[in-house]
N, C-alpha and C positions, 0 to 999 in steps of 0.2 A: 354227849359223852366225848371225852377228847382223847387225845392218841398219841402215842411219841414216836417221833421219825427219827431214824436214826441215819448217818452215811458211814462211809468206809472206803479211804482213800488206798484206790490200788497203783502203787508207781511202778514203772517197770524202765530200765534202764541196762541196754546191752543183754537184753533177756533172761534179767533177773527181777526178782519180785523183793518189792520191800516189805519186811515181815516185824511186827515189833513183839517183846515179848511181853505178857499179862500180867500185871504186880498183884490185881487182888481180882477178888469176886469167882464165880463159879467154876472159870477158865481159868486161873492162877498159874504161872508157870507154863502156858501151853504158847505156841505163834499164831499171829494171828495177822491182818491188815489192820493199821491204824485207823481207830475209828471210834464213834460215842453219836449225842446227841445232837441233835438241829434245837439250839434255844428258840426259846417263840421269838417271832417277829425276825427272823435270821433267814436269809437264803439259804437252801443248800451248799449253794456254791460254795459262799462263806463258809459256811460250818465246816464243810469238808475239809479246808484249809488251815480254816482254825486249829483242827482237831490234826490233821498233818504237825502242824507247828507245835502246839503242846507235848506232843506224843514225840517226836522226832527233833523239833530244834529245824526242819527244814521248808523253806517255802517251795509251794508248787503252784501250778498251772492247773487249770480244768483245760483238760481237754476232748473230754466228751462224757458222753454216761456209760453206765456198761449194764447195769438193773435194777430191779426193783423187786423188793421181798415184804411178803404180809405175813402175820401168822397165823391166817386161815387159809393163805394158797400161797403153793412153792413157789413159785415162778410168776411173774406176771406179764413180765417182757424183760430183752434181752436184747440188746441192736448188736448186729455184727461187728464180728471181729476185726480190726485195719485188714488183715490178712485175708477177710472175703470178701474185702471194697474192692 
């Protein structure tokens, strides 16, 4: 059985958060982080950037992870925040 991964690029810049807003589907009209699918055979890394650039027009940098979400459990892990390194 296969599964779809998704990411969601959070940028943060002068302690603001980039938020784009949603053209269709469930969330229409709501803010949200930039974000969609991992195609097969894609890093995350990539996709995540991909999906920055589509959504926004702007290139970024990976600079760490922040989490992971399933739909059978909330939370799975979560690494700290720069401010508790």
């Amino acid at each position: 059985m296969g599964f779809d991964v998704g990411v969601a690029a959070a940028v943060v810049r002068n302690n603001h958060v980039l938020l784009v807003q949603e053209a269709r589907g469930p969330y229409e009209g709501r803010w949200g982080l930039p974000k969609g699918y991992v195609d097969p055979d894609e890093s995350i890394e990539h996709a995540v950037l991909r999906e920055l650039k589509e959504e926004t027009g702007l290139d970024g940098v990976v600079e760490g992870f922040i989490g992971l979400r399933s739909t059978k459990t909330c939370l799975l892990y979560t690494s700290p925040s720069p401010r508790d390194r």
